[in-house]
N, C-alpha and C positions, 0 to 999 in steps of 0.2 A: 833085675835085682835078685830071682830069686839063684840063680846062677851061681851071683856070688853068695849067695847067704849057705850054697853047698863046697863053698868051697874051703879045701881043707884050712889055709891060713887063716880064712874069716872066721870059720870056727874057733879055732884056737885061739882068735880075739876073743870073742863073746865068753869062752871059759876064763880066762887068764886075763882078763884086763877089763877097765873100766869105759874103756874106747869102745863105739861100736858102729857098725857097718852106716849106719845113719851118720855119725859125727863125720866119717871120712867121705861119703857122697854129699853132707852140706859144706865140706870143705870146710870144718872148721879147723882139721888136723889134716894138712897135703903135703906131698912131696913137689919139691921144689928141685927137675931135675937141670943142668946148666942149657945153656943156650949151645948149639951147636955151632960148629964143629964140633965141642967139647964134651957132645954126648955119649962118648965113648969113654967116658968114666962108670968106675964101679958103682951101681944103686946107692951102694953105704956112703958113698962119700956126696951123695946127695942132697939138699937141705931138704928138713922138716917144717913147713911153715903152721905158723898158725893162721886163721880168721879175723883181721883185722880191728875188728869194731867186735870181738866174742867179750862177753863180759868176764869179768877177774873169776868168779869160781870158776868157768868151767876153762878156761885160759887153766887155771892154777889145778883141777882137775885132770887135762889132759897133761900136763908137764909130769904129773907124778903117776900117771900111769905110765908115761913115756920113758922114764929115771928109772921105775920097776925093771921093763923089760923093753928094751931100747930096740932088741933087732925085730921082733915080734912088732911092736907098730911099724916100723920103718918096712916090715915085709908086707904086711898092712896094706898100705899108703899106695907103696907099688903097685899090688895086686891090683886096688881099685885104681889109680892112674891107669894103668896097661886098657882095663874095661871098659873107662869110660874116655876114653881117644885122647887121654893127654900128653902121653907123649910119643914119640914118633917111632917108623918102624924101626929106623937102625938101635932105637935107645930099648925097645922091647924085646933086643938082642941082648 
């Protein structure tokens, strides 16, 4: 963790938004990348899932940090996906 807690896009979460490295390792905010084959799409056009069972503030908390700066989580999301084995080699291309 502490890895990422130096890494430059984590940073720039913890500054610029209200999402933090905690919220994306309990998966309450993750990228949802497609099922391959198809993983040979661009990050961006990747979904943002939420946390199923998160209750309505912070559900309604992470959407509008999300609406703030939309490419910043979304680079986010990645970074920790790529770290912690979610998605596959060819997708961390």
């Amino acid at each position: 963790m502490n890895d990422l807690l130096d890494h430059p896009i984590i940073k720039r979460l913890h500054r610029e938004s209200s999402v933090t490295l905690t919220d994306l390792l309990d998966r309450k905010l993750f990228i949802e990348p497609p099922a391959e084959p198809c993983g040979h799409m661009e990050p961006r056009a990747w979904f943002l899932c939420y946390q199923e069972d998160l209750v309505q503030a912070e559900v309604e908390r992470l959407r509008a940090a999300r609406k703030r700066n939309p490419s910043l989580i979304l680079a986010a999301a990645l970074v920790v996906a790529g770290a912690t084995g979610k998605l596959s080699k060819a997708q961390k291309y």
